[in-house]
C-alpha positions as CSV (number, residue, x, y, z in Angstrom):
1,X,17.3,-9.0,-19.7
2,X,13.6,-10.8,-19.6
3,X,11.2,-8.8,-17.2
4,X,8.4,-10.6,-16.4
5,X,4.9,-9.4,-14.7
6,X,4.2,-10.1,-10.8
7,X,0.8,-12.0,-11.2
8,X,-2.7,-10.2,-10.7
9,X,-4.4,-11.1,-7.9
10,X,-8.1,-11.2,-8.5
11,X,-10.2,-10.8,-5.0
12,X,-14.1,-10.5,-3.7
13,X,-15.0,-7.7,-1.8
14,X,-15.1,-7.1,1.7
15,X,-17.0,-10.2,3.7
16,X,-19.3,-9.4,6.1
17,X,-20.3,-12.4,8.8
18,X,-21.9,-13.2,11.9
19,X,-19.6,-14.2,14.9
20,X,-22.4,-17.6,15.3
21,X,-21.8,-18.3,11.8
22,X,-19.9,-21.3,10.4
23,X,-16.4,-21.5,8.6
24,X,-16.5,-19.5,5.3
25,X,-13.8,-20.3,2.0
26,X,-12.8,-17.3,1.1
27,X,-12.4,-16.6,-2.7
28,X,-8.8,-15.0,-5.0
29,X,-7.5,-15.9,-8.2
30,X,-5.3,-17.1,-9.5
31,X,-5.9,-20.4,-7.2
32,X,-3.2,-22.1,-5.7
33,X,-1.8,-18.9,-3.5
34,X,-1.6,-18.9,0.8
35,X,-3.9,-17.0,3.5
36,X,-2.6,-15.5,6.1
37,X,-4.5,-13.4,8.8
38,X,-6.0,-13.9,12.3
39,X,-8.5,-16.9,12.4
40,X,-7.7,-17.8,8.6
41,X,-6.1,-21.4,7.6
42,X,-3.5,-21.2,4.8
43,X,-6.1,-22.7,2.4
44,X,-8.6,-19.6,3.0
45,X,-10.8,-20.8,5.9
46,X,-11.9,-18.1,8.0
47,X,-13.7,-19.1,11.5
48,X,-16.1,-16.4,12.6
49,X,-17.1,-18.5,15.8
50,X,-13.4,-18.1,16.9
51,X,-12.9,-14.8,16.0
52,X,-15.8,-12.9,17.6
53,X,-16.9,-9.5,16.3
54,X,-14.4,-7.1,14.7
55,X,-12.3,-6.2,11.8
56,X,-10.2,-8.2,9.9
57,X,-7.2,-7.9,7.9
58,X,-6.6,-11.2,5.8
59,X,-3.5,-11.7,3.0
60,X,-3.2,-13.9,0.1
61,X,0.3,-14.4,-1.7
62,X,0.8,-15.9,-4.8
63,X,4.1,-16.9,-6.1
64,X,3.8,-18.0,-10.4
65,X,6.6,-20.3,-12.4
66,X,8.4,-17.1,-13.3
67,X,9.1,-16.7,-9.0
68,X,7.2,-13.6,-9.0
69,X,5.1,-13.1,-5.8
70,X,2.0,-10.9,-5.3
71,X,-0.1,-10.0,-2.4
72,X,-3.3,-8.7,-2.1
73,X,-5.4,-8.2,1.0
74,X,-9.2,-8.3,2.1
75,X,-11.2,-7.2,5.1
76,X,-13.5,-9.1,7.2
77,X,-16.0,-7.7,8.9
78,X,-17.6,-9.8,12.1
79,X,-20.8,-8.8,13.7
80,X,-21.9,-9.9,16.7
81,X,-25.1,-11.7,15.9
């Protein structure tokens, strides 16, 4: 039996933006995993402009050659600006 490790999911901290302010990338290694989250595109774009102010809960999954899948999450923070 071969056990291999789920892969570590390296993230920034918590974003803080302004609701006027323009799309931001958001940042996890290992590259090559999917966002997920309210106002986020699967390739990590988050739109403050269409989010307005508030709290966000965004996901990023990771899936390595081995089929092990990990999932980390970040919050963004919107002010109204």
């Amino acid at each position: 039996v071969q056990v291999n490790t789920a892969p570590v999911i390296s993230m920034g901290s918590n974003s803080t933006l302004c609701d006027n302010g323009s799309a931001t990338l958001l940042n996890a290694l290992p590259l090559g995993g999917s966002w997920n989250g309210p106002f986020t595109s699967t390739a990590g774009v988050f739109v403050p402009a269409h989010s307005g102010a508030g709290s966000f809960q965004i996901f990023y999954s990771i899936t390595d050659a081995n089929n092990c899948t990990s999932i980390d999450s970040t919050t963004v923070n919107v002010n109204a600006c």
